[in-house]
VEXZAKE-358271 format. One line per 8 residues: number of its first residue (from 1); their letters; for each residue x, y, z of C-alpha. Coordinates in Angstrom, 3 decimals. Each point is the difference from the previous one (the first is absolute). Layout:
<drentors>
NUM = A = X Y Z  ...
</drentors>
This chain:
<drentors>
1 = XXXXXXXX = -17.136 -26.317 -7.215  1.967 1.616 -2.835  -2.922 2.123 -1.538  -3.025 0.630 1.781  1.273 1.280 3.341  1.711 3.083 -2.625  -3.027 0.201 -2.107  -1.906 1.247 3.158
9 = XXXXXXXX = 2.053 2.157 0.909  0.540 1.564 -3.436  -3.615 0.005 -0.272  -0.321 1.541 3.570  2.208 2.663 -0.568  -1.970 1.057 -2.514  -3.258 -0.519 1.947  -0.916 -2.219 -3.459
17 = XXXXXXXX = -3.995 -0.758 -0.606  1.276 -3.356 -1.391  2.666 -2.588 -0.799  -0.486 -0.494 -3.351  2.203 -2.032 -2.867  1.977 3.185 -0.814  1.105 -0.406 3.418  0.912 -3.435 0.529
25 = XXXXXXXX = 1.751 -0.081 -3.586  1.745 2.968 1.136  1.495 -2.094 2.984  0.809 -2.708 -2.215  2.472 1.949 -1.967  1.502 1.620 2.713  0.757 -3.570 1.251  1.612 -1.113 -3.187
33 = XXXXXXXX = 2.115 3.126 -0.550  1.083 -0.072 3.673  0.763 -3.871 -0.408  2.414 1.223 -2.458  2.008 2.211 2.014  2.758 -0.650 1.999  -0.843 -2.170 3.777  1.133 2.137 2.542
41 = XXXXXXXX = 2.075 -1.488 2.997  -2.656 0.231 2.242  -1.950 -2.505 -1.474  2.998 -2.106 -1.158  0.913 -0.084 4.402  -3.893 -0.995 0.497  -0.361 -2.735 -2.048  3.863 -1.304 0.419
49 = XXXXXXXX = 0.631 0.382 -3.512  3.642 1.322 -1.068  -1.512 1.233 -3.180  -3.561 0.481 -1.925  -0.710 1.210 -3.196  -2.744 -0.441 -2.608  -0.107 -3.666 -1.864  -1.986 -3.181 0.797
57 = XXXXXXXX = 0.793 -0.218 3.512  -1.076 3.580 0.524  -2.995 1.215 -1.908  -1.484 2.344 2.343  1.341 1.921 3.217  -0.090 -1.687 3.449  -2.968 0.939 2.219  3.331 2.216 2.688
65 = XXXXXXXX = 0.759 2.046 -2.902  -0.211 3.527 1.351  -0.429 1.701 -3.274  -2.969 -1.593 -0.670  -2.077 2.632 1.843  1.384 2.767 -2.035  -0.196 -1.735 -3.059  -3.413 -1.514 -0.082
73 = XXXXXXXX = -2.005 2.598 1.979  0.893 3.012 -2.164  -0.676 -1.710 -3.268  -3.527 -1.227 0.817  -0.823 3.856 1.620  0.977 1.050 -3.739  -1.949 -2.376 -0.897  -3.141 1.235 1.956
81 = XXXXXXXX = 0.727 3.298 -0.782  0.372 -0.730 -4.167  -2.917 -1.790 0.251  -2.148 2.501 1.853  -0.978 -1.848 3.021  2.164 2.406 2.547  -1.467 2.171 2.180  3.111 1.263 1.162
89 = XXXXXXXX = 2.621 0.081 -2.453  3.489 0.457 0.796  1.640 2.135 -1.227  4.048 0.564 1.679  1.271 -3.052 -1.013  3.347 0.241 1.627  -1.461 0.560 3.589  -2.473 -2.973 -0.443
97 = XXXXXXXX = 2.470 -2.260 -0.795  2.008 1.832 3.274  -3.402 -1.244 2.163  0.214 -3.446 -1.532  3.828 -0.585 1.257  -1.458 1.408 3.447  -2.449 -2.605 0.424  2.349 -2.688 -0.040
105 = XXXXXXXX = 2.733 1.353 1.869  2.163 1.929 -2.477  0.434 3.896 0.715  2.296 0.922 -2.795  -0.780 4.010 0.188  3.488 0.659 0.663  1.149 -1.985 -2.957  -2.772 0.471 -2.204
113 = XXXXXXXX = 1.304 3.695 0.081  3.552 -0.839 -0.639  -0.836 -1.959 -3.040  -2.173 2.836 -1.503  2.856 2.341 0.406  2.369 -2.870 -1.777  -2.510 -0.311 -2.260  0.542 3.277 -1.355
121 = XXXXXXXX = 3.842 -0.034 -0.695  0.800 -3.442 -0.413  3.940 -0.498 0.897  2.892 -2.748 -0.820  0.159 -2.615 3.244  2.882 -2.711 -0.074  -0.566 -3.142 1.322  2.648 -1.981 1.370
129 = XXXXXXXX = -1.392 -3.383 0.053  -1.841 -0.350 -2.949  0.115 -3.924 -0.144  -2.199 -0.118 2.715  -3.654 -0.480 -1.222  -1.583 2.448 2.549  2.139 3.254 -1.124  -1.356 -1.389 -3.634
137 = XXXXXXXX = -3.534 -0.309 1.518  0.707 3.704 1.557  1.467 1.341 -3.144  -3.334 -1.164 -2.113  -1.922 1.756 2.072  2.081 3.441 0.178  -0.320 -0.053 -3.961  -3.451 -1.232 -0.497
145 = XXXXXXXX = -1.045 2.337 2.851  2.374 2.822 -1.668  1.881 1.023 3.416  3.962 -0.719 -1.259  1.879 -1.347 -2.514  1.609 -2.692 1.288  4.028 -1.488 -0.601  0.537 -2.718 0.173
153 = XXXXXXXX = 3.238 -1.805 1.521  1.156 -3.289 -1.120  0.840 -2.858 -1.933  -2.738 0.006 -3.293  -0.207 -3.498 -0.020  -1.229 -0.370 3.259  -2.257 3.038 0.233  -1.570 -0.546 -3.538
161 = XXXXXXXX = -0.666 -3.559 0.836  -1.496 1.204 3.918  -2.160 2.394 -2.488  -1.446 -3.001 -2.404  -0.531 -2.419 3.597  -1.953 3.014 1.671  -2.062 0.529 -3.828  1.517 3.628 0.995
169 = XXXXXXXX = -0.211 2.818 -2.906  2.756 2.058 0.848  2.449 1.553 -2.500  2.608 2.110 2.007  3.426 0.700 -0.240  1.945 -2.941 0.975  3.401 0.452 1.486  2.630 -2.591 0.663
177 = XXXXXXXX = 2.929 1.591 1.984  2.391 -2.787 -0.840  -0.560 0.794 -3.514  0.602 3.474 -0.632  3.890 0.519 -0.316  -0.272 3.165 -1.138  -2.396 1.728 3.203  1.340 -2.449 2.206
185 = XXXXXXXX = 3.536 1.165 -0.652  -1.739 3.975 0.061  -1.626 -0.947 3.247  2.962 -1.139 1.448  2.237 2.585 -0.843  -2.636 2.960 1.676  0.256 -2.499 3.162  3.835 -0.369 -0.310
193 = XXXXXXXX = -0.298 3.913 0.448  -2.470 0.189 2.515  2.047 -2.965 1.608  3.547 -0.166 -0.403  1.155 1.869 3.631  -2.492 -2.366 1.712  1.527 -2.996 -0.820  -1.406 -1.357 -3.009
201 = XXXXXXXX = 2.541 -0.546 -3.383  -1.467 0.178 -3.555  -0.118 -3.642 0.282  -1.837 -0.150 2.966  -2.449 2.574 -1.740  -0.483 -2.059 -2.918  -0.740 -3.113 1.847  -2.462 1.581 2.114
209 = XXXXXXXX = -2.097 1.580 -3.080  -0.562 -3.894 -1.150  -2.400 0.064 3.326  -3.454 1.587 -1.104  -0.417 2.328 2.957  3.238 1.881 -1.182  -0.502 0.085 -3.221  -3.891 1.715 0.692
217 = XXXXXXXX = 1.204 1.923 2.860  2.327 1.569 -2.731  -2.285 0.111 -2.552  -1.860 2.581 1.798  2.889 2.061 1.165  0.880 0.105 -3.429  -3.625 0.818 -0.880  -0.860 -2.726 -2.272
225 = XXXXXXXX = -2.478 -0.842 2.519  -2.492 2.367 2.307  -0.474 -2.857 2.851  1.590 -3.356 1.103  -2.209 -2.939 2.218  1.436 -2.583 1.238  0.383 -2.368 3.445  -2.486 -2.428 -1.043
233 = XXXXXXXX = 2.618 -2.697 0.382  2.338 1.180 1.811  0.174 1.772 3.476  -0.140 3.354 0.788  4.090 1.320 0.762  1.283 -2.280 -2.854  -3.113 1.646 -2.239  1.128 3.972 0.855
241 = XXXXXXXX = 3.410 -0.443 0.302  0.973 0.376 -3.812  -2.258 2.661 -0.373  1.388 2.093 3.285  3.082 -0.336 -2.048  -0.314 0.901 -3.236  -3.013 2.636 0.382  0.370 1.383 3.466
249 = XXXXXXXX = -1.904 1.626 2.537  -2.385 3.128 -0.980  1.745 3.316 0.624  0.810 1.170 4.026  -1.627 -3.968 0.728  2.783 -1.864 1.853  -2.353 -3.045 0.252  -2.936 -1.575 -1.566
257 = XXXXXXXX = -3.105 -1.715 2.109  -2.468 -2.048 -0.882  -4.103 0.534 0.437  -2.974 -1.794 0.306  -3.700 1.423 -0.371  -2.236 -2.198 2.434  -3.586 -0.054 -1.065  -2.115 -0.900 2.749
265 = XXXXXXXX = -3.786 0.256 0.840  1.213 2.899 2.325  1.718 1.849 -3.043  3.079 0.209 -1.948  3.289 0.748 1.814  3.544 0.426 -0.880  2.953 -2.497 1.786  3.598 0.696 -0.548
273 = XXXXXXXX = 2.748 -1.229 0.041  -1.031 -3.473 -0.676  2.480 -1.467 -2.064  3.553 1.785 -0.040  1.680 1.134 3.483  -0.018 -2.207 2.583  0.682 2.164 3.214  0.420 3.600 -1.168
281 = XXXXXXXX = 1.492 2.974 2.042  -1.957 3.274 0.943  1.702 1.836 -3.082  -1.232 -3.256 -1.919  -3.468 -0.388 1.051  -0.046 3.883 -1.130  0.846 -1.105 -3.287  -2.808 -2.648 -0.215
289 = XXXXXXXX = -2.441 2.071 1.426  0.237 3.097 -2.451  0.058 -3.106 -2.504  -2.792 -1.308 1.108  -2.093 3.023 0.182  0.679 0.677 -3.224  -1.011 -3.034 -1.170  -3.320 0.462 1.343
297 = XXXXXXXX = -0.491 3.299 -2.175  1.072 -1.935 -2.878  -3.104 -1.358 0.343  -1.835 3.190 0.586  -0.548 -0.318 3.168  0.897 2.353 2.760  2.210 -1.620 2.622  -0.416 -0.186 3.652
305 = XXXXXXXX = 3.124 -1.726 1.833  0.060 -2.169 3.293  3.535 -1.308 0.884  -0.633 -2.702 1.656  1.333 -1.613 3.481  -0.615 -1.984 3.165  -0.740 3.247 1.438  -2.360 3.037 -0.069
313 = XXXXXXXX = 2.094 3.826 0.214  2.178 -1.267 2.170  -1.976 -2.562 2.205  3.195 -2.287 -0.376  4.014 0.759 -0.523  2.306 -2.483 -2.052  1.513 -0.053 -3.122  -2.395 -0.706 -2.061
321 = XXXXXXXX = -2.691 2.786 1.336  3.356 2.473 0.432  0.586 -0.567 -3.840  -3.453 0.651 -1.388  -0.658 3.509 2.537  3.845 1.019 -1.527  -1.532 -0.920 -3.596  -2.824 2.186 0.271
329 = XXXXXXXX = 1.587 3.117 1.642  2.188 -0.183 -2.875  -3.026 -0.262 -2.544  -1.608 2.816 1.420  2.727 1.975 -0.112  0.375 -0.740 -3.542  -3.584 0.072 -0.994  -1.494 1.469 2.405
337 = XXXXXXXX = -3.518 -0.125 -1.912  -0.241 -3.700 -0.380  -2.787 -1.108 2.458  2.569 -2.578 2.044  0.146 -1.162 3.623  1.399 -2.697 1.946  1.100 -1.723 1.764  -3.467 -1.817 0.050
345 = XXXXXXXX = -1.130 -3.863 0.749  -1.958 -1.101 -3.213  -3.749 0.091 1.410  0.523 3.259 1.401  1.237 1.444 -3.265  -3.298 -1.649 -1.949  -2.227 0.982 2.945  -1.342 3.476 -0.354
353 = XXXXXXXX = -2.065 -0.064 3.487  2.527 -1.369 2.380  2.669 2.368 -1.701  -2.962 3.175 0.768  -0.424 -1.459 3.677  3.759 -0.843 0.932  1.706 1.785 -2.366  -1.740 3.350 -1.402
361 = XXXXXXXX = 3.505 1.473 -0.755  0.799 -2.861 -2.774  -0.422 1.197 -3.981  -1.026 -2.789 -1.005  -3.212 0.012 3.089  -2.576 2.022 -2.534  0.180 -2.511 -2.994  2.255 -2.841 1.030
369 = XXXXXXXX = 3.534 -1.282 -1.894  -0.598 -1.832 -3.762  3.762 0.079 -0.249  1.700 -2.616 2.401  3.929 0.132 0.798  0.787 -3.123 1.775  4.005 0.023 1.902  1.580 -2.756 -1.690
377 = XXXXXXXX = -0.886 -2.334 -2.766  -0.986 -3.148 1.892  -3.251 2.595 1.694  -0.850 1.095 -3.361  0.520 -3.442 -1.771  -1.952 -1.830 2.620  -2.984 2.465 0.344  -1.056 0.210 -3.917
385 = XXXXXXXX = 0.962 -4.010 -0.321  -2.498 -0.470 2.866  -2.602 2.435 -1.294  0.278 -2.360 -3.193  -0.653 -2.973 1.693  -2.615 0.672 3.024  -1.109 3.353 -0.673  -0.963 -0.773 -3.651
393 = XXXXXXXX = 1.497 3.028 -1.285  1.206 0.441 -3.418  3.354 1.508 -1.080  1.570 1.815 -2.718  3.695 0.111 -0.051  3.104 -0.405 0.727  0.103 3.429 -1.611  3.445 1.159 -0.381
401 = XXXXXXXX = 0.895 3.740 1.257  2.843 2.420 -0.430  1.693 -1.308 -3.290  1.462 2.316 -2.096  -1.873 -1.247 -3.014  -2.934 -3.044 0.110  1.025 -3.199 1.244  -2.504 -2.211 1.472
409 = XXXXXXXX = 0.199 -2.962 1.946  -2.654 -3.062 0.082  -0.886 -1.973 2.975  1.619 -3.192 -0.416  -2.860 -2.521 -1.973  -2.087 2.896 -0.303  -2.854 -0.496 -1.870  -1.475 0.970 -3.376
417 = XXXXXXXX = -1.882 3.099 1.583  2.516 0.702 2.308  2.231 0.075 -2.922  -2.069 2.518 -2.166  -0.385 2.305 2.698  3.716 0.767 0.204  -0.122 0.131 -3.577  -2.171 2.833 0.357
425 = XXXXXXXX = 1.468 1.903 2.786  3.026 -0.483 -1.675  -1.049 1.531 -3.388  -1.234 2.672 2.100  2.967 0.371 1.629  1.738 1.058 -3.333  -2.556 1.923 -1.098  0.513 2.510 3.162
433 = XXXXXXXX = 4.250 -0.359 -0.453  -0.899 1.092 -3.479  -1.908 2.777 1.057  2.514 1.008 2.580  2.910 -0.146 -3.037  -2.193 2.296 -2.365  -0.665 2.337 2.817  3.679 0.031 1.163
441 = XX = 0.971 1.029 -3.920  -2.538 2.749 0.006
</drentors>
C-alpha cells in the first residue's frame, strides 16, 4: 500500500524496462526521510489523531498521506533514470511534480507560481499566534521551503516547548509583546498619535499593544515587518480590526473586501466579497468590484466580471438587482475597459451558449465571467462554502484586498497548507508594495 502503488507509477512515468533494487531502495528512503517530516493535518483529521510525529508509535507514514505520491514516485524515476533503465527520462522536474499533485486532486498552479515569485525575494511575515503548533508547522515549512522569514509572536516558553513536542527545527525570531517595554512603549506612543482624537488615551494604547495583533499590525506600519497573518484563532472583524486601525486602508480605498479563488473541474474563478461587508451599497459594491478585479491580475490573470443577481439585464426590479445595475454603470464609467456586466443570474454568467442565444449583447457571452461579484456576503459566503462541500472544489483564501500595506487574514482553523499559502501571497504582497515604494522615489 505505501510503496508499490508509487513505484509504478515512478517507474511508469519513466516508461522503465524494469523495477530493479535501485528502485525499491530508492522508495525506501524516501519513506524514512518523509517519516521524519512534519504530519500534515490532513492525515492527523483521517486517522483522528490530534498529533503525529516520528517515534515508536509512528515509524512510517499512514497509507492517506497525500505526499506520498510526490515523494516516492519521483525518487524511484531518478532512480530508473540513474540507473539507466528509462526510456523516457524526465527531465522538468517542477512540472512533473505539478502532474503528480493533479492526479490526486491538488491543482496548485496558481500557488505554485506565487511561491516561485516568494521564492525569489524572501520577506519578514509576523505571526500573531505563534503558540499554536500549526503556524509553527507553517513557519517550518516557509523556511525549509525558503518562501519567508517568519516572526514569531509569543510567550518563548510556550512556543519553544510547542517546537521540541512537534520535533520542529525552527530558529526564528521570537517575540513576546508583553515583554518588550521599550517597543511596546514605542508602539504605543505611534498609536497614541494615530489614536488620540478617536478615543483612545496613551493608556488605552499601551494596553492594547500587550494583544499580539496590535503589536504585529504595528510592527509593519513601522516597517519592522513586510507582512502580518493572523485569524487562525480568532474570527474575522476582531482579527482586522487592529490592523484597520493602526495601518489603514491603501490610498483613494475607503474599504477593504475579501476574495476567494474557487478551483473547480470547470476552472478557476474569482468570488468577492466573501468575508468583510455584509450588505454593501452601489458606491460599495463599486469598491469591491475594482478590488476584486484587481485581485484577479494579481494573479496574472486577466479579469472578466459578472455582478451577480436574481435577475438577468433587467429581467427582475428590487433592491438588490437595482443595486448591482447602479454598481456597474458606475464601474464602467470609471473603467470603462474592464470587461464587466450585470446584472446576471450565476449560470447565465458561467454559460457562454445560453448568454450567445439569449443574450448576444452581454461581454462576458464570448468567453464567460472567471471573476464572480455576489450582492451581499451571505450569496458569496454560501456559494464558495457550498462549492467546498458538494462541488468538491478547492479554495485559496480569504485573501485580503485594499490594505494600505500587507495584512492578511486566515480562515479561522485553517490548515497547515492553507496557512502557507497566505504566507506566500502575503510575501508577495510586499514584494509588489516594495516595488511600488522604489518606483514612487524614482
Amino acid at each position: 500500500v505505501l510503496g508499490f502503488p508509487y513505484i509504478f507509477r515512478g517507474a511508469l512515468d519513466v516508461r522503465a524496462t524494469e523495477i530493479n533494487e535501485a528502485m525499491k531502495l530508492a522508495a525506501v528512503y524516501a519513506l524514512a526521510a518523509l517519516a521524519k517530516e512534519p504530519v500534515p493535518d490532513i492525515v492527523n483529521k483521517a486517522y483522528n489523531i490530534e498529533r503525529l510525529n516520528f517515534g515508536r508509535f509512528y515509524l512510517i507514514p499512514k497509507p492517506l498521506d497525500p505526499r506520498l505520491i510526490t515523494t516516492i514516485s519521483p525518487a524511484v524515476a531518478k532512480a530508473a533514470m540513474d540507473s539507466g533503465v528509462a526510456k523516457n527520462p524526465i527531465t522538468d522536474w517542477g512540472a512533473y511534480h505539478v502532474e503528480l499533485q493533479k492526479r490526486i486532486g491538488i491543482d496548485q498552479k496558481f500557488m505554485n507560481r506565487i511561491i516561485d515569485r516568494a521564492k525569489q525575494n524572501p520577506k519578514r511575515v509576523v505571526f500573531a499566534e505563534a503558540t499554536h503548533h500549526k503556524i509553527l508547522k507553517a513557519a517550518q515549512v516557509l523556511v525549509d521551503e525558503g518562501i519567508a522569514q517568519p516572526i514569531l509572536l509569543g510567550d518563548p516558553k510556550e512556543i519553544k516547548a510547542l517546537i521540541e513536542e512537534h520535533k520542529l527545527e525552527l530558529d526564528c525570531p521570537i517575540i513576546y509583546p508583553r515583554k518588550e517595554k521599550e517597543t511596546l512603549e514605542r508602539y504605543a506612543q505611534k498609536m497614541y498619535e494615530k489614536r488620540q482624537r478617536k478615543g483612545l488615551t496613551y493608556r488605552d494604547c499601551v494596553k492594547l499593544m500587550r494583544d499580539r495583533n496590535y503589536f504585529a499590525a504595528m510592527m509593519v506600519e513601522m516597517g519592522e515587518a513586510d507582512a502580518l497573518v493572523s485569524g487562525l484563532t480568532k474570527d474575522y472583524p476582531k482579527t482586522i480590526l487592529p490592523s484597520l486601525q493602526i495601518i489603514g486602508t491603501a490610498p483613494g480605498v475607503k474599504r477593504v473586501a475579501g476574495m476567494y479563488i474557487v478551483m473547480t473541474k470547470k476552472g478557476n474563478y474569482f468570488f468577492g466579497d466573501c468575508t468583510v461587508n455584509v450588505d454593501p451599497t452601489a458606491e460599495e459594491l463599486t469598491e469591491i468590484i475594482k478590488l476584486t478585479a484587481n485581485g484577479a491580475k494579481f494573479f496574472d490573470v486577466e479579469p472578466r466580471v459578472a455582478a451577480l443577481s436574481y435577475s438577468n439585464f433587467g429581467s427582475s426590479k428590487g433592491e438588490i438587482p437595482d443595486k448591482v445595475r447602479e454598481a456597474v454603470r458606475m464601474v464602467k464609467e470609471i473603467n470603462p475597459k474592464l470587461i464587466i456586466d450585470g446584472d446576471i443570474q450565476a449560470n447565465v454568467a458561467l454559460n457562454t451558449e445560453l448568454q450567445q442565444e439569449m443574450y448576444p449583447f452581454s461581454r462576458l457571452a464570448k468567453e464567460g465571467a472567471n471573476t464572480l461579484i455576489f450582492p451581499n456576503l451571505a450569496a458569496a459566503n454560501i456559494a464558495y462554502k457550498l462549492l467546498m462541500e458538494i462541488g468538491g472544489a478547492e479554495t485559496i483564501g480569504p485573501i485580503l484586498l485594499g490594505m494600505k500595506k500587507p495584512v492578511h487574514v486566515l480562515q479561522l482553523g485553517s490548515s497547515i497548507r492553507e496557512i502557507v499559502n497566505i504566507a506566500a501571497i502575503a510575501v508577495v504582497d510586499a514584494q509588489v508594495h516594495e516595488d511600488a515604494a522604489k518606483q514612487a522615489k524614482g
